[in-house]
N, C-alpha and C positions, 0 to 999 in steps of 0.2 A: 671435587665435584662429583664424584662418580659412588663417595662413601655418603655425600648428600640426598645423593638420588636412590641408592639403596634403603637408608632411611628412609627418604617417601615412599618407598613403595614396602618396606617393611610396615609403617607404620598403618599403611591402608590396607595393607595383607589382616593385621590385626586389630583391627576397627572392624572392618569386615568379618574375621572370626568370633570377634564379640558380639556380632550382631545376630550368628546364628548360634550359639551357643544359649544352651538356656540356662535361666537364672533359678535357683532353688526360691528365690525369693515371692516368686511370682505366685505360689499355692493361694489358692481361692478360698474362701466363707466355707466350703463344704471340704475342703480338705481338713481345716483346723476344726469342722465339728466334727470329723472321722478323727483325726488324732485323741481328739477329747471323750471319745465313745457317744455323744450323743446323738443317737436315732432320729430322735426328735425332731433335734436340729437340722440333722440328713435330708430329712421327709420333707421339713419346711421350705429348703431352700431348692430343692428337687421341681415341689409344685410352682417354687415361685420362675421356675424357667430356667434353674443353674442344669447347665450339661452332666449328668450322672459321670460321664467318662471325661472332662474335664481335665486336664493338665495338667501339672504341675512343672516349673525348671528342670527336673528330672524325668519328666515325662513318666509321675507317678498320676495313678490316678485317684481316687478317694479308696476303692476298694485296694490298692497295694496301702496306701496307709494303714487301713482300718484292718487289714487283713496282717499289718505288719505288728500291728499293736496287742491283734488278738480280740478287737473289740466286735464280737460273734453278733450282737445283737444290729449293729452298722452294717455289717458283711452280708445280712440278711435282707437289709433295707434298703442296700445301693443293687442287690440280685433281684430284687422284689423290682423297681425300676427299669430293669434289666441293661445292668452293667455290665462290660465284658468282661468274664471271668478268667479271657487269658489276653489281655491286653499285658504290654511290655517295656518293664520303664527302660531307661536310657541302659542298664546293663543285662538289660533282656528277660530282668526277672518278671516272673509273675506274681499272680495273688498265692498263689499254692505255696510257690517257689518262699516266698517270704512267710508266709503262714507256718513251713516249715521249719526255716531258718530259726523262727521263733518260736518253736515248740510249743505251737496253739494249736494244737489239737484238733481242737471241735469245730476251727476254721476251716483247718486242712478236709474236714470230713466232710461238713457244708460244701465247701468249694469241689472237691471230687463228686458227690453228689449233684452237684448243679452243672457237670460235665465239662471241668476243667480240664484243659493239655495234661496229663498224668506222664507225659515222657516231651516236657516242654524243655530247654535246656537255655543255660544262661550264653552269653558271651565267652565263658571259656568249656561249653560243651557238659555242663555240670546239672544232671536231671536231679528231681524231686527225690528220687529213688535212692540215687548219691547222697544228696544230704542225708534221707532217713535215715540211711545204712551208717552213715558218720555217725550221728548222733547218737544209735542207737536204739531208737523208740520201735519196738521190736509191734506193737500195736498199729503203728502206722504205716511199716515197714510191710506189713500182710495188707491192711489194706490197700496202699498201692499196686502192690504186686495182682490182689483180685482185681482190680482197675485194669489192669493192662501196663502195669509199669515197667518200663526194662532201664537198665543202668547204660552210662553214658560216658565214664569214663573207667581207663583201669585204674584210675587211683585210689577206690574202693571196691573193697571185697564183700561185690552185692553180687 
């Protein structure tokens, strides 16, 4: 009886956790035209009343998609709107954060430009700055630094 009753309450422990858990599935009309690059699309569903900042299961917004893909011309149109430029999905990243990660450049520079967190840090303490410095991109690496960037963990030699 008691391995019974555990199971019920296991099992509504994890009903419960699925209910607040989010699903990746859930991404909206304006996230799949920021994956796709289209502006257009953006723009359209913007006016027709879609929330700029918006959700996804991961608690992405269109601009971490569109920032994650590199599609510069979206990243413009969801800022244009005025998107959060440091909203933070489910592992804290930002637009910047991911713009980096994906060595989109001219994202990274829009978004530091439009006064993005330049010393934002992930879930494991891991700044914009950190990444550059991993990666390399010695271009990027100055312009954060002009921003106000400082390094966040010792695990790279910034």
């Amino acid at each position: 009886m008691a391995t019974a009753a555990r199971s019920t309450v296991l099992a509504g422990f994890l009903l419960a956790l699925a209910a607040s858990v989010p699903c990746p599935v859930l991404a909206g009309p304006i996230h799949d035209a920021a994956e796709a690059g289209d502006a257009v699309e953006v723009a359209r569903l913007i006016a027709a009343g879609t929330d700029v900042d918006e959700r996804d299961g991961a608690f992405n917004t269109a601009l971490h998609v569109a920032a994650d893909d590199g599609h510069l011309e979206v990243v413009e149109e969801l800022i244009a709107h005025g998107a959060d430029v440091n909203a933070r999905d489910i592992s804290d990243l930002t637009a910047l954060q991911l713009a980096i990660l994906g060595d989109h450049e001219a994202v990274a520079k829009l978004l530091v430009a439009k006064r993005a967190d330049v010393n934002a840090t992930d879930n494991m303490g891991i700044t914009v700055l950190d990444e550059a410095t991993r990666k390399g991109n010695e271009s990027v690496i100055e312009m954060l630094e002009r921003a106000g960037a400082k390094c966040g963990t010792s695990n790279y030699a910034c």
